[in-house]
N, C-alpha and C positions, 0 to 999 in steps of 0.2 A: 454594793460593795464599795464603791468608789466614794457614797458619802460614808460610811461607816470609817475612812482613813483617809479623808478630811476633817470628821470628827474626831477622831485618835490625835492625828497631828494637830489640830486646837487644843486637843488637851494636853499634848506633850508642849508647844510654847505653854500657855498656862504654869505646866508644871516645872519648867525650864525657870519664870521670870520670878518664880515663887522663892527656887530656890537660889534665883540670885538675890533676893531680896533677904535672905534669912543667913548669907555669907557675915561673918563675922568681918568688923574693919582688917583684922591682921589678914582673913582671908582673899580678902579683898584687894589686896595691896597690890599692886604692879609699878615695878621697875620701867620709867620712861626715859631717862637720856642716862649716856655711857660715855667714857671715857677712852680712849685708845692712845697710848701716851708710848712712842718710839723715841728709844734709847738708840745711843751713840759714844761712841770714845770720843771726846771734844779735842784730845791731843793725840789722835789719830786724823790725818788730814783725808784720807782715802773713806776710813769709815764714817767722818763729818761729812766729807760733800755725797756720799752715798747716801746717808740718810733726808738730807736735804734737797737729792733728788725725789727719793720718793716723795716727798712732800711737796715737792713743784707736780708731781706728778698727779698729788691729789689736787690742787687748783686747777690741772687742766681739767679733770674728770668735773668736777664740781661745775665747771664753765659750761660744757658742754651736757650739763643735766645729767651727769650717769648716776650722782648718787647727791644726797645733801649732807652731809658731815659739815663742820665746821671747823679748819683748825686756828689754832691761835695765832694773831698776827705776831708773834715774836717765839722765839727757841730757846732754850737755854745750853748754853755754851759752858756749864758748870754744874756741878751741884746746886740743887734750890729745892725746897719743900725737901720730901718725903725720898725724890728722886738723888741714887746717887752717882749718877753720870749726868753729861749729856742727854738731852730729850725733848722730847715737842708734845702736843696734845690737840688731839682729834676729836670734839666732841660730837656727840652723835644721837638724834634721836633715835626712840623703839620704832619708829616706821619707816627708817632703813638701816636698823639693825643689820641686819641678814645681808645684805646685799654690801655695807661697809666690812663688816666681818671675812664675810668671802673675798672680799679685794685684797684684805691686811691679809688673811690666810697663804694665798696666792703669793702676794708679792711684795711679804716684808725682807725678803732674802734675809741677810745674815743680821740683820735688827731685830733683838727682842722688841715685843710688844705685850704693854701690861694693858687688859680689858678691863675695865672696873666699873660696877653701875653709881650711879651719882642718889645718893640716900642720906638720910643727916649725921650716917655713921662713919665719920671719912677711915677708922681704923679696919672696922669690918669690911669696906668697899672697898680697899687695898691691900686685905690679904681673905679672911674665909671669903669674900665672895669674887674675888679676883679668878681671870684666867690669864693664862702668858701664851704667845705664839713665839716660838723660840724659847732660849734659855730664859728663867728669874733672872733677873738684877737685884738685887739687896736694895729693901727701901727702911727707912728710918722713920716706922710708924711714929716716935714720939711728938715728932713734926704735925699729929694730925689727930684733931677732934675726936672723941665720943660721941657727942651731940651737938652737933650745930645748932638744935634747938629748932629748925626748918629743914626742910630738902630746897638746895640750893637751884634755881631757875636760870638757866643760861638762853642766854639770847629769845625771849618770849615773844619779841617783834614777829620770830618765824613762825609762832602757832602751831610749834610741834612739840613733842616729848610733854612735859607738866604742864605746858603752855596751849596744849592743844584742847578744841573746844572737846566739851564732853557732850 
């Protein structure tokens, strides 16, 4: 009994890498780094430095190894891109997804939070495939690509998200 499902499971990997093999490329596709981009009133000085804490917030976490996100070393104090307030951006690989999402879940208090995967379609990444923690903000897709023509590689020195080995 016990080789007869040893044999079974040989055949199920077998039949497992068969059918990874015959996954069409669209099939295939996987979303590896995201975006977490917190909004602010920039002429609100209470909802400025409140967001700006949480984002000290995140360099402690980040210090002390609780998750690897990356955010950008500078904020925007205005409208810029796509955004039309105030905001910062947290980039994030897919292997801590889950564990940055739960953080921003938790404790983005009264900051909306726009999630966007990072793909060469910056229109569809900032709206059908977006999600928000809090309220929308109104973004000004004409501000942003169809096709970048590539999927854009943020910080590939860390060997995560598109950068990671396969």
């Amino acid at each position: 009994m016990l080789v007869k499902n040893e044999k079974e499971n040989h055949n199920n990997t077998d039949k497992n890498e068969k059918d990874k093999k015959s996954l069409s490329e669209e099939e295939a596709e996987e979303i590896k780094e995201f975006h977490f981009h917190v909004y602010f009133f920039q002429d609100n000085e209470q909802n400025r430095a409140s967001a700006l804490a949480l984002r000290e917030k995140i360099f402690e976490l980040i210090k002390k190894g609780f998750f690897h996100p990356v955010p950008l070393d500078t904020y925007n104090d205005a409208p810029r891109g796509p955004h039309s307030i105030g905001s910062y951006e947290v980039w994030c690989p897919k292997e801590h997804f889950s564990r940055v999402y739960s953080w921003f879940s938790l404790h983005h208090g009264v900051h909306s939070v726009l999630i966007h995967p990072l793909t060469n379609n910056e229109v569809l990444d900032h709206s059908d495939r977006a999600a928000w923690l809090g309220k929308p903000v109104p973004l000004d897709l004409s501000k942003l690509s169809k096709n970048l023509g590539h999927i854009p590689l943020q910080y590939p020195e860390l060997g995560l998200g598109y950068s990671a080995p396969q």
